[in-house]
C-alpha atoms as a printed R data frame, in Angstrom:
    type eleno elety resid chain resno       x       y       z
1   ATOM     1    CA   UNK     A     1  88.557  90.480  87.444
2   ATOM     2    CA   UNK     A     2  88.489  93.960  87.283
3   ATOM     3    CA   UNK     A     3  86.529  96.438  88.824
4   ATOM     4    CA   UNK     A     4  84.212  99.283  87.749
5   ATOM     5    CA   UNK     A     5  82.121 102.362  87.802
6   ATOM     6    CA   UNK     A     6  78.564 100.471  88.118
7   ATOM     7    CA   UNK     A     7  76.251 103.264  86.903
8   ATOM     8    CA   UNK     A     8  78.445 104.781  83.660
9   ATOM     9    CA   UNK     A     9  79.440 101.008  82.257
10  ATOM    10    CA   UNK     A    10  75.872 100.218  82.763
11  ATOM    11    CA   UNK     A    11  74.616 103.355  80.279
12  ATOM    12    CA   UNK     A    12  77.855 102.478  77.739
13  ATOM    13    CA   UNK     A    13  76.662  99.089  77.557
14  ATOM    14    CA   UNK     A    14  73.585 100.306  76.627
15  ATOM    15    CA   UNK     A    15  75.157 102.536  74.188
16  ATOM    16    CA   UNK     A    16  77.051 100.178  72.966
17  ATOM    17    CA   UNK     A    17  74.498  97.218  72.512
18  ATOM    18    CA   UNK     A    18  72.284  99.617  70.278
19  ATOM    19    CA   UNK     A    19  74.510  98.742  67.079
20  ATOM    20    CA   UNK     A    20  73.809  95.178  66.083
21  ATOM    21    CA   UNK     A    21  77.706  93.998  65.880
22  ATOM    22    CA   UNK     A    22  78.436  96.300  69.380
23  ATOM    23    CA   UNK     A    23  82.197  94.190  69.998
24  ATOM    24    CA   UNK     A    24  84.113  96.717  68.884
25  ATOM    25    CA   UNK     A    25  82.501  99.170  71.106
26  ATOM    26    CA   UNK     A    26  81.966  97.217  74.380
27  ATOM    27    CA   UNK     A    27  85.507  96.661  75.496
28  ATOM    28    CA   UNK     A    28  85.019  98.261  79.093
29  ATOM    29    CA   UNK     A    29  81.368  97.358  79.562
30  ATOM    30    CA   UNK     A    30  80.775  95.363  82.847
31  ATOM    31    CA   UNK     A    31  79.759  91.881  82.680
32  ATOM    32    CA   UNK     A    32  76.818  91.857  85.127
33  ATOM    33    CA   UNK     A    33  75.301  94.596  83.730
34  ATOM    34    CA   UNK     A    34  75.020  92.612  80.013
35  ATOM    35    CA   UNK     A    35  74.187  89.582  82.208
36  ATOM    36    CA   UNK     A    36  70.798  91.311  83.304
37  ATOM    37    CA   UNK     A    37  69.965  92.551  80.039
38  ATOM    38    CA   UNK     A    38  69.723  89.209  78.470
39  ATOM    39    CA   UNK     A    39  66.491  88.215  79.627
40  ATOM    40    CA   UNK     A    40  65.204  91.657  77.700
41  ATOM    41    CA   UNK     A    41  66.307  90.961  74.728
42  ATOM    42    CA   UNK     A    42  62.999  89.868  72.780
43  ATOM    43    CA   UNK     A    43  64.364  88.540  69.144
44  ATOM    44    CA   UNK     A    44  66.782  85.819  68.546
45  ATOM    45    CA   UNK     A    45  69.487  88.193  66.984
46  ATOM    46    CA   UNK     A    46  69.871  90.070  70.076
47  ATOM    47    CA   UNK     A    47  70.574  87.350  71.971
48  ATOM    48    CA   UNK     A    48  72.982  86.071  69.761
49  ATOM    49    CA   UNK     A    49  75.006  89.480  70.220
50  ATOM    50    CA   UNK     A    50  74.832  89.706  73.559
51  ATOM    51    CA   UNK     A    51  75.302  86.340  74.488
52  ATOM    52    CA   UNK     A    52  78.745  86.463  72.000
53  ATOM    53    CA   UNK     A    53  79.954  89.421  74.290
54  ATOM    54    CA   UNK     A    54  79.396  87.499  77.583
55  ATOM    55    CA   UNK     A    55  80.943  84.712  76.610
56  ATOM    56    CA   UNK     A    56  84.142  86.880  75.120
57  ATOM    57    CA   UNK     A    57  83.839  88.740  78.702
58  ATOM    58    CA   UNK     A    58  83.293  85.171  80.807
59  ATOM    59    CA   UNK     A    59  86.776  83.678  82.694
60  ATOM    60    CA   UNK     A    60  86.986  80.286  80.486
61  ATOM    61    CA   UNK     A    61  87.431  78.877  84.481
62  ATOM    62    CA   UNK     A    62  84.302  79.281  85.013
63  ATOM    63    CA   UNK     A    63  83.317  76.432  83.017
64  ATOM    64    CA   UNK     A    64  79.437  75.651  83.910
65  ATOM    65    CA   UNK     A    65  78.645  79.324  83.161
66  ATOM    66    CA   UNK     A    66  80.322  79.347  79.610
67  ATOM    67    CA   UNK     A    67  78.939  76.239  78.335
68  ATOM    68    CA   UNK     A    68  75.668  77.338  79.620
69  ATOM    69    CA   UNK     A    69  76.119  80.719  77.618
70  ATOM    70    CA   UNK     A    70  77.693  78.436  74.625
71  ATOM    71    CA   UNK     A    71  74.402  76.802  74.792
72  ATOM    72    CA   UNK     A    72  71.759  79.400  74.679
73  ATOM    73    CA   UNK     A    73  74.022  80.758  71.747
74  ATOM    74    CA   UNK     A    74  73.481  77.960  69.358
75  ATOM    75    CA   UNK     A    75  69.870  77.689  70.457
76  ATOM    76    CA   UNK     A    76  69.620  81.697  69.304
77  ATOM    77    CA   UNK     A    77  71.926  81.001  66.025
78  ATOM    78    CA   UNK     A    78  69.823  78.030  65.139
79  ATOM    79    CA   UNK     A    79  67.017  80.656  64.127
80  ATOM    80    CA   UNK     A    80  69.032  83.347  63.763
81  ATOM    81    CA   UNK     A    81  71.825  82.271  61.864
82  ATOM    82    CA   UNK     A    82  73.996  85.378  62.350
83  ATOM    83    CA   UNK     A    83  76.887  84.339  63.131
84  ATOM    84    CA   UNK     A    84  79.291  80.858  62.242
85  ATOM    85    CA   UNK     A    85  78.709  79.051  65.566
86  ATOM    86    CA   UNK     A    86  81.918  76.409  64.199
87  ATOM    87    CA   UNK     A    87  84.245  78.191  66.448
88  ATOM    88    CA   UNK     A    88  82.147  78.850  69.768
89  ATOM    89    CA   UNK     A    89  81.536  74.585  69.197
90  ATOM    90    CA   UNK     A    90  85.225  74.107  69.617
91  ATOM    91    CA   UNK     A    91  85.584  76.324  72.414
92  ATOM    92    CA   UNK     A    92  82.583  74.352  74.400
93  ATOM    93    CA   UNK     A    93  85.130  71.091  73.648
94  ATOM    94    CA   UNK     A    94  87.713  72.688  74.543
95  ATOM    95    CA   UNK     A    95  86.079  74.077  78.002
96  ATOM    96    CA   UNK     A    96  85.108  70.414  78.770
97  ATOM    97    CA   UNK     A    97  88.439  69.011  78.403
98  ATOM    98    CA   UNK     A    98  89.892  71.478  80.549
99  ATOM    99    CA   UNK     A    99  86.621  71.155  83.506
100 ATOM   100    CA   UNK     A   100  87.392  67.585  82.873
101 ATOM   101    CA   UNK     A   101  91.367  68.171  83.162
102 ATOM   102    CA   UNK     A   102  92.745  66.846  80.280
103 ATOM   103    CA   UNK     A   103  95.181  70.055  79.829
104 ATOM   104    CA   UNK     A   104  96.577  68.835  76.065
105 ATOM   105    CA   UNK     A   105  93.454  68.373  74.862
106 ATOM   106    CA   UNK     A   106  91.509  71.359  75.978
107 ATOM   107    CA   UNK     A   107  94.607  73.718  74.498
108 ATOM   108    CA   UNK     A   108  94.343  72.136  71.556
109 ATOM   109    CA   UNK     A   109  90.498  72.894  71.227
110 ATOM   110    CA   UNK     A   110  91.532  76.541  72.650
111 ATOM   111    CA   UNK     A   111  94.574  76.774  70.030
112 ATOM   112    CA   UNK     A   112  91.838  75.670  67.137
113 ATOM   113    CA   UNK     A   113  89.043  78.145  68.289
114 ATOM   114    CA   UNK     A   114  91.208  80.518  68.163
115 ATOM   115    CA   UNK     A   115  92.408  79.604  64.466
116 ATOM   116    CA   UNK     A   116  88.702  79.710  63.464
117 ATOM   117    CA   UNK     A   117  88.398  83.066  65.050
118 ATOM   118    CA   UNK     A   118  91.229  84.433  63.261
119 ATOM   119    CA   UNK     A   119  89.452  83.636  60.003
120 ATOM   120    CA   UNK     A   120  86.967  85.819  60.767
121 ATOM   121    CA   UNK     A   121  89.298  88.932  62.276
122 ATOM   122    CA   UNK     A   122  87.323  88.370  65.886
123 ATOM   123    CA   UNK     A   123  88.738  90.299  68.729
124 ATOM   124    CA   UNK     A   124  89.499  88.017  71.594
125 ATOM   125    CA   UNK     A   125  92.465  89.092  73.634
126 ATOM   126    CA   UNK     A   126  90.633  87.816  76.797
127 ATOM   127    CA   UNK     A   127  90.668  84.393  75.337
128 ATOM   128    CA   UNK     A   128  94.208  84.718  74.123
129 ATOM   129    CA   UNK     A   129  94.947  85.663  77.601
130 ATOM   130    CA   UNK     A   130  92.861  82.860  79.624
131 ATOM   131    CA   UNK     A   131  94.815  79.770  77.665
132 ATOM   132    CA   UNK     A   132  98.256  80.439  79.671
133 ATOM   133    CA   UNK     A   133  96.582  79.049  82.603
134 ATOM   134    CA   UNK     A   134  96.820  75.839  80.097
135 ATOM   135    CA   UNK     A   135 100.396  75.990  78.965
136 ATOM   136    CA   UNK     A   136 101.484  76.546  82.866
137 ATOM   137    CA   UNK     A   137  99.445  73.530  84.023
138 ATOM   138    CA   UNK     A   138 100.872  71.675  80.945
139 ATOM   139    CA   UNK     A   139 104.297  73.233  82.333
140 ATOM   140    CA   UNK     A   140 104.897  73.985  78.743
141 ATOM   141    CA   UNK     A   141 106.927  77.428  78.755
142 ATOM   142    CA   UNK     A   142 108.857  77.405  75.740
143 ATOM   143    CA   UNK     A   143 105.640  76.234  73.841
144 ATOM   144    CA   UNK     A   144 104.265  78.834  75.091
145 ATOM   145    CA   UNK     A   145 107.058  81.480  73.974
146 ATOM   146    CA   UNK     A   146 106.902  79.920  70.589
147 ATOM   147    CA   UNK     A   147 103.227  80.194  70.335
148 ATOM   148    CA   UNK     A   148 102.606  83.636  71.567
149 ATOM   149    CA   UNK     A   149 105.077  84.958  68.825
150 ATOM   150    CA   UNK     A   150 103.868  83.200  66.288
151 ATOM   151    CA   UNK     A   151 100.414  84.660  67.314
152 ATOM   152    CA   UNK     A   152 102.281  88.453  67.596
153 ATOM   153    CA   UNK     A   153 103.614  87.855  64.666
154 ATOM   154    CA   UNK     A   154 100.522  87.411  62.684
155 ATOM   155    CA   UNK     A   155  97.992  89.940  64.364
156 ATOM   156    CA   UNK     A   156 100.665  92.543  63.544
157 ATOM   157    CA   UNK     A   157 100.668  91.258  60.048
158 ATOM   158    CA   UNK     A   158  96.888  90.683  59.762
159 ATOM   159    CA   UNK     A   159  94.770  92.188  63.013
160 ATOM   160    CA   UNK     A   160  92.585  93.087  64.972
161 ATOM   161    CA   UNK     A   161  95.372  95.352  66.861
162 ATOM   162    CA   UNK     A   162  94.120  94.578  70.100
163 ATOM   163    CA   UNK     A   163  95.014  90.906  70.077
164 ATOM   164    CA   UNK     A   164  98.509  91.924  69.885
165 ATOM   165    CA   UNK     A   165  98.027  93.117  73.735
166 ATOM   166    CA   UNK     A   166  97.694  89.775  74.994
167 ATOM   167    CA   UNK     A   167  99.973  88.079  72.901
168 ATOM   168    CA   UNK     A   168 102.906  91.048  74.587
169 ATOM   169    CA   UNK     A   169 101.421  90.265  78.057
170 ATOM   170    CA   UNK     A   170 102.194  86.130  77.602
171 ATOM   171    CA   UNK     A   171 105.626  87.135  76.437
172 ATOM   172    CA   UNK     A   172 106.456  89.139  79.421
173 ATOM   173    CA   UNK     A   173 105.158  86.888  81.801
174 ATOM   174    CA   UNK     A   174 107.675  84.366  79.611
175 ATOM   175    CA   UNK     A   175 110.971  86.230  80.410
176 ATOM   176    CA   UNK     A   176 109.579  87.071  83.804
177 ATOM   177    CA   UNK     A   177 109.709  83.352  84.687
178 ATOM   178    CA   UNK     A   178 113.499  83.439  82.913
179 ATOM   179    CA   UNK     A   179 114.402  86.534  85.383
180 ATOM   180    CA   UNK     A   180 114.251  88.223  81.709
181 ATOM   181    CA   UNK     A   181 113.473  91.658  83.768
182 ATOM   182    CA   UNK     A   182 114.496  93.637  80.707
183 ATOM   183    CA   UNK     A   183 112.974  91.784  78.289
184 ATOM   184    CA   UNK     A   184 109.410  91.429  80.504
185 ATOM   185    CA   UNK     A   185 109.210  95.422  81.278
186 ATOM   186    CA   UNK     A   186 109.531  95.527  77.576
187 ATOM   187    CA   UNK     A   187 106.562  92.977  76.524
188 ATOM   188    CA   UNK     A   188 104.797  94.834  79.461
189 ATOM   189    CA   UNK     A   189 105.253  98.203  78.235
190 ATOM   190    CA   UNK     A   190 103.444  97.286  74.609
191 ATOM   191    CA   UNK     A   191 100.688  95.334  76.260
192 ATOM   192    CA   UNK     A   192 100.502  98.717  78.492
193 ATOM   193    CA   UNK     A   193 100.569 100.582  75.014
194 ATOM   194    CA   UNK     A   194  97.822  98.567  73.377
195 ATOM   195    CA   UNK     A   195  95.689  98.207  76.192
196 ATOM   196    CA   UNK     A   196  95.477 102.181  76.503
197 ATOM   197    CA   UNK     A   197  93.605 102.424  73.113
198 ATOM   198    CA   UNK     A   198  90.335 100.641  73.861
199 ATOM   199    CA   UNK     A   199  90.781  99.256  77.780
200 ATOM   200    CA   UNK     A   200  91.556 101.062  80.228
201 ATOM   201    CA   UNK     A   201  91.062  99.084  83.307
202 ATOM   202    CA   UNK     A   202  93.564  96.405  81.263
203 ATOM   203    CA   UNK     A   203  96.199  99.455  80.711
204 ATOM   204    CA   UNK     A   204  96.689 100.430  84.638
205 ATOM   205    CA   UNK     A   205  97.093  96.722  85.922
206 ATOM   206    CA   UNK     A   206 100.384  96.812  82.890
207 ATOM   207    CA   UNK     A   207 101.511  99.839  83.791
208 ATOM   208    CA   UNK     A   208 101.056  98.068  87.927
209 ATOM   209    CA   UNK     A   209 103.167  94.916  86.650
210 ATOM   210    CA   UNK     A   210 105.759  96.976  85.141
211 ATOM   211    CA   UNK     A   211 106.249  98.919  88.184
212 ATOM   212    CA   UNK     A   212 106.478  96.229  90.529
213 ATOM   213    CA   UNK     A   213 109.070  94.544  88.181
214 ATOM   214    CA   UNK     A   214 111.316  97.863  88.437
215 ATOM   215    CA   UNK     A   215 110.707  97.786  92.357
216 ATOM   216    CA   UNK     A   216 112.167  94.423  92.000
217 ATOM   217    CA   UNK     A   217 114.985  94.965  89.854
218 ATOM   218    CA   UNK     A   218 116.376  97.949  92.027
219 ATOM   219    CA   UNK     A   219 115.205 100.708  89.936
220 ATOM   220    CA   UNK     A   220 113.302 102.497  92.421
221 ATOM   221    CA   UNK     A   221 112.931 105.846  90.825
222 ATOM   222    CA   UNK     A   222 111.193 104.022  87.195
223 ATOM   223    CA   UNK     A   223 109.193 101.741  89.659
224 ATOM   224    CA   UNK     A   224 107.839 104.883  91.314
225 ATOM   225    CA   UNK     A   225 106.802 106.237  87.874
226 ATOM   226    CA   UNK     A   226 104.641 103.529  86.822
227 ATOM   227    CA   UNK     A   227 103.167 103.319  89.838
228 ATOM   228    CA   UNK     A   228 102.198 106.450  90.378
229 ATOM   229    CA   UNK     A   229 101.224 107.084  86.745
230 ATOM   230    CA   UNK     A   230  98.306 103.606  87.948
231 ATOM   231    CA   UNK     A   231  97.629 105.099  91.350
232 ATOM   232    CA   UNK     A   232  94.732 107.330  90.055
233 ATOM   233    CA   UNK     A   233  93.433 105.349  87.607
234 ATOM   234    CA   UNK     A   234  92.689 102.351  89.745
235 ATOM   235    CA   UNK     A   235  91.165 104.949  91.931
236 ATOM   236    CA   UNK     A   236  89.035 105.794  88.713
237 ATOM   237    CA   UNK     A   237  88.042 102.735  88.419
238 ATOM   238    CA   UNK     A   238  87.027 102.090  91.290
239 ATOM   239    CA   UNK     A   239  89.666  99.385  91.810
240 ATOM   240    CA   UNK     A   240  90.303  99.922  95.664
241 ATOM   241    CA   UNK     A   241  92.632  96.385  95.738
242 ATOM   242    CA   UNK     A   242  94.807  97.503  92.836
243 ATOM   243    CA   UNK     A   243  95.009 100.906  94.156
244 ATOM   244    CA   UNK     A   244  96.147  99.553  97.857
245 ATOM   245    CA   UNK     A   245  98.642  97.280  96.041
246 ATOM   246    CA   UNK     A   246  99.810 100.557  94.526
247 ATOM   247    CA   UNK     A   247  99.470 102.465  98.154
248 ATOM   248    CA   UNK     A   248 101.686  99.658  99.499
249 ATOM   249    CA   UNK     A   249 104.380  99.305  96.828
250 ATOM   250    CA   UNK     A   250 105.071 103.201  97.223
251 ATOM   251    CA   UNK     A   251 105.062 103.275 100.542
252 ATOM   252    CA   UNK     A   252 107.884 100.062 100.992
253 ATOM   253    CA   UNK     A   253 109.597 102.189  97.916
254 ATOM   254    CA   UNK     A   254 109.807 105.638 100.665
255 ATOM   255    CA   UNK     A   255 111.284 103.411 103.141
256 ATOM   256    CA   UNK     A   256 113.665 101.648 101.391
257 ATOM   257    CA   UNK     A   257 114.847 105.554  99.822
């Protein structure tokens, strides 16, 4: 979803994959780049950590590939035993409900991997952030409001921090469907503020939102802020359609000034 530097994501994975539980350290390493380490890995425990990040780092869309990962997982655990594979078996329901498109059912596999996750303090923001897709097929908003809070309200409470980011994110894109413009720059602005601790990439696309939204509103001079304060580090990042977006938006800004 997001693009980046090939060569110095490849070495931090690296880095990062030398520690045996790497999560916490692997936030911005790129996905294809952990893909073609996996057929290095020689013993079943580093398989079972690397195949853990891929799936946190795998769209839950792309449902073949995940329950293929989800597979080779519990085939590494079975030996390995490193991990409790209870959650990641929920999520592989939960994925074939939702390939299968029975909506209610897959969120509430998604909603109960999630609880079994929380259990153990895992950090998965990108799953938090993947099951909206399931309350806006389910056209289920004000569930969604509700659940997202409740969610907010407990990693704040309990942790990991960086949950927090996605549950912000699902509430601004909440009031952004109720015109809420004040309300969504807010939620924006802490997702923006979590997301600059440990992910970058994550951070500019918030601080992108935020100024579109301000564009949109009629506050041209904010809306120039946040856009400009993205600008370069899309460009860092090597993300040249985020960076065009931002190109364009400040350019239709000028012209309307």
């Amino acid at each position: 979803m997001f693009k980046t530097k090939p060569l110095f994501l490849f070495f931090a994975c690296l880095f990062a994959l030398q520690s045996l539980f790497a999560q916490d350290n692997c936030f911005t390493c790129d996905y294809d780049s952990l893909l073609k380490q996996l057929p290095l890995k020689q013993t079943d425990k580093q398989k079972v950590v690397l195949l853990s990040l891929l799936i946190d780092k795998t769209e839950l869309a792309l449902f073949d590939r995940n329950l293929q990962l989800i597979d080779q997982l519990k085939e590494a655990n079975r030996s390995a035993e490193l991990i409790n594979i209870e959650p990641y078996e929920v999520l592989r329901k939960g994925l074939v409900y939702w390939k299968n498109g029975e909506f209610s059912e897959a969120l509430r596999q998604m909603k109960t991997a999630i609880e079994l996750f929380d259990k153990e303090h895992k950090i998965i923001y990108d799953l938090l952030s993947n099951i909206r897709v399931l309350f806006a097929l389910l056209d289920q908003q004000e569930e969604r409001r509700i659940y997202y809070q409740n969610k907010l309200s407990y990693y704040l409470a309990y942790g990991p921090y960086q949950n927090t980011a996605s549950c912000y994110h699902a509430l601004g894109g909440y009031y952004l469907l109720k015109a809420d413009y004040n309300q969504a720059i807010t939620h924006y602005l802490h997702a923006a503020e979590i997301y600059q601790k440990f992910q970058p990439n994550y951070y500019y696309n918030e601080l992108i939102v935020v100024g579109g939204l301000y564009n949109k509103w009629g506050n041209l001079e904010k809306a120039k802020y946040y856009l400009h304060e993205a600008l370069p580090l899309s460009k860092a990042y090597g993300d040249s359609s985020t960076a065009a977006y931002a190109l364009l938006a400040l350019s239709n800004i000028s012209i309307k000034n």
